[in-house]
C-alpha positions as CSV (number, residue, x, y, z in Angstrom):
1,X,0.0,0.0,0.0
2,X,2.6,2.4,0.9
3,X,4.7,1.5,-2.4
4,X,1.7,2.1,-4.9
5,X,1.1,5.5,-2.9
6,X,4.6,6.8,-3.9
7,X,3.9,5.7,-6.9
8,X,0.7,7.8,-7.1
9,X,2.2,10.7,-5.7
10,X,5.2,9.9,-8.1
11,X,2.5,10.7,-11.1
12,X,1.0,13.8,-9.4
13,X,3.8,15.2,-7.7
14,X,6.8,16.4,-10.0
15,X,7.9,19.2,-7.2
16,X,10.3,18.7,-5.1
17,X,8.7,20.4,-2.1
18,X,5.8,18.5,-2.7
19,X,8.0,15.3,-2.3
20,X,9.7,16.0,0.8
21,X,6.5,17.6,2.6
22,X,4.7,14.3,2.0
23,X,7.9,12.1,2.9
24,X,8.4,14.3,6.3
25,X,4.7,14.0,6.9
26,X,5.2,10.3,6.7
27,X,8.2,10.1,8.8
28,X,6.4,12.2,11.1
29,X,3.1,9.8,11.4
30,X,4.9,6.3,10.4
31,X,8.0,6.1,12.8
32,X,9.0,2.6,11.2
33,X,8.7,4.9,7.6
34,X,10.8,7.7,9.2
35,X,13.7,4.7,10.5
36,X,13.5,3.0,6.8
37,X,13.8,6.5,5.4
38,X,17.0,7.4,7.5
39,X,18.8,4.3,7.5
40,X,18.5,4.0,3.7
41,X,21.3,6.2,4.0
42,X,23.0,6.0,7.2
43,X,22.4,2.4,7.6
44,X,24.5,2.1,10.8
45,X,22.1,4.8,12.9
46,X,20.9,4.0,15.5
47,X,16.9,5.0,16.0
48,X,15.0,4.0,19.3
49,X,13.8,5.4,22.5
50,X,17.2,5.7,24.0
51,X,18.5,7.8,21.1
52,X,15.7,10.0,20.7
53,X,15.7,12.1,17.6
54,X,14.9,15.2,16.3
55,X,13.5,15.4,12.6
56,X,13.3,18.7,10.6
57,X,12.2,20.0,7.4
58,X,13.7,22.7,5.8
59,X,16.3,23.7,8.5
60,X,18.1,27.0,7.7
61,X,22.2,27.4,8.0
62,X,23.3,29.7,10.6
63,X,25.8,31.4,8.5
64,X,24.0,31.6,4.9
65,X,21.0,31.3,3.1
66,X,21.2,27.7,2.1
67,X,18.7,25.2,3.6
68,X,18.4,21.7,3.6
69,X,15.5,19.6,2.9
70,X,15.7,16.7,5.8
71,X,18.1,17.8,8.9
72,X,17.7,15.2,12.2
73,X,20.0,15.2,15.3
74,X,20.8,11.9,17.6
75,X,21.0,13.3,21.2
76,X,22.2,16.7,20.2
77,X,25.5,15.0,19.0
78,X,25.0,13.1,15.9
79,X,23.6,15.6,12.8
80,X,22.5,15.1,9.6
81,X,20.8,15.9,6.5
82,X,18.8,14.7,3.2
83,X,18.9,16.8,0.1
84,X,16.1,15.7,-2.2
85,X,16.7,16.8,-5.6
86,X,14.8,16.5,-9.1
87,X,15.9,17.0,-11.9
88,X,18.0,19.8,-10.2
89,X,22.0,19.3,-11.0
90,X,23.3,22.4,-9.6
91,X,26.5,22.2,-7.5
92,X,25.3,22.1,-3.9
93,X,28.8,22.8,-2.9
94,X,28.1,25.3,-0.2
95,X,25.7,22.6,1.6
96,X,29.4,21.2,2.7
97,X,30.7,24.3,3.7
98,X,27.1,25.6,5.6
99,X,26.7,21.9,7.2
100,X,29.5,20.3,8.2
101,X,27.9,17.3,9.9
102,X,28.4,13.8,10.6
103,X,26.3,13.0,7.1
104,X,25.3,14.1,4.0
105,X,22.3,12.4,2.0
106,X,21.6,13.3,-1.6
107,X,18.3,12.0,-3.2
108,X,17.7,12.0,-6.6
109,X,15.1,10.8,-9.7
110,X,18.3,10.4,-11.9
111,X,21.5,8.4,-11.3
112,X,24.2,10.7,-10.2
113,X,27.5,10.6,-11.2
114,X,30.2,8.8,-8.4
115,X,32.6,12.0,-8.8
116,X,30.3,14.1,-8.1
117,X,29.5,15.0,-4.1
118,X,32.4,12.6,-3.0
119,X,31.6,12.6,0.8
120,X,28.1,12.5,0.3
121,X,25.7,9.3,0.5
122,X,23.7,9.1,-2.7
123,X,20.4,7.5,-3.5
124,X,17.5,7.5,-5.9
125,X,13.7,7.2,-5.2
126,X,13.3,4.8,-7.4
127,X,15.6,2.3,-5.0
128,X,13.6,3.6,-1.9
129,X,10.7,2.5,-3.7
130,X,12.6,-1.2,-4.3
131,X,13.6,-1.2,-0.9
132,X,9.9,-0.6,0.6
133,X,8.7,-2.8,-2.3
134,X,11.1,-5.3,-0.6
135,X,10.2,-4.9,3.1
136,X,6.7,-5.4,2.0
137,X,7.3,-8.6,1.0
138,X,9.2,-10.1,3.7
């Protein structure tokens, strides 16, 4: 159910604001949705009631006017953020240099290049979508 409702959103949905409001709405309602959705990049986090976290959208850099997308914190120590892109290939460079946390995500409806955003972990919806599609299953 939750795979064919990306999908429909997929059809209907071509903004990428729209994409991550619904995505931190569902992280937000669905906490096993919100610990898929995080560890599909940081696979070794670790997300219960001893390490509460904090999950926000559209968080602002202190020292610019960049914002990123998906920013969450682990006990005030641990930060990191999600960048959700579509068909936007601009150079994010000054996300490193605004947020230097522990990680970077970076997803994307098109396969991204691996010399581009070195340091960053990168993903596409379309293996989210496999990956529920999978956990579904089981």
């Amino acid at each position: 159910m939750i795979v064919q409702l990306f999908k429909n959103l997929g059809e209907r949905l071509w903004n990428e604001n729209d994409l991550s409001d619904i995505t931190w709405a569902m992280c937000e309602t669905i906490p096993e949705f919100k610990k898929e959705f995080l560890t599909f990049f940081f696979d070794d986090l670790i997300i219960d009631e001893n390490h509460p976290l904090e999950l926000i959208r559209e968080h602002h850099s202190s020292n610019s006017n960049s914002r990123v997308d998906f920013y969450f914190k682990i006990n005030d120590e641990q930060k990191y953020f999600i960048e959700c892109k579509i068909y936007d290939r601009n150079n994010f460079k000054n996300y490193d240099e605004d947020f230097p946390y522990n990680g970077k995500g970076l997803i994307t409806n098109y396969n991204i290049s691996s010399k581009e955003h070195t340091n960053w972990v990168k993903k596409e919806w379309k293996k989210f979508e496999e990956r529920l599609e999978e956990l579904l299953i089981d």
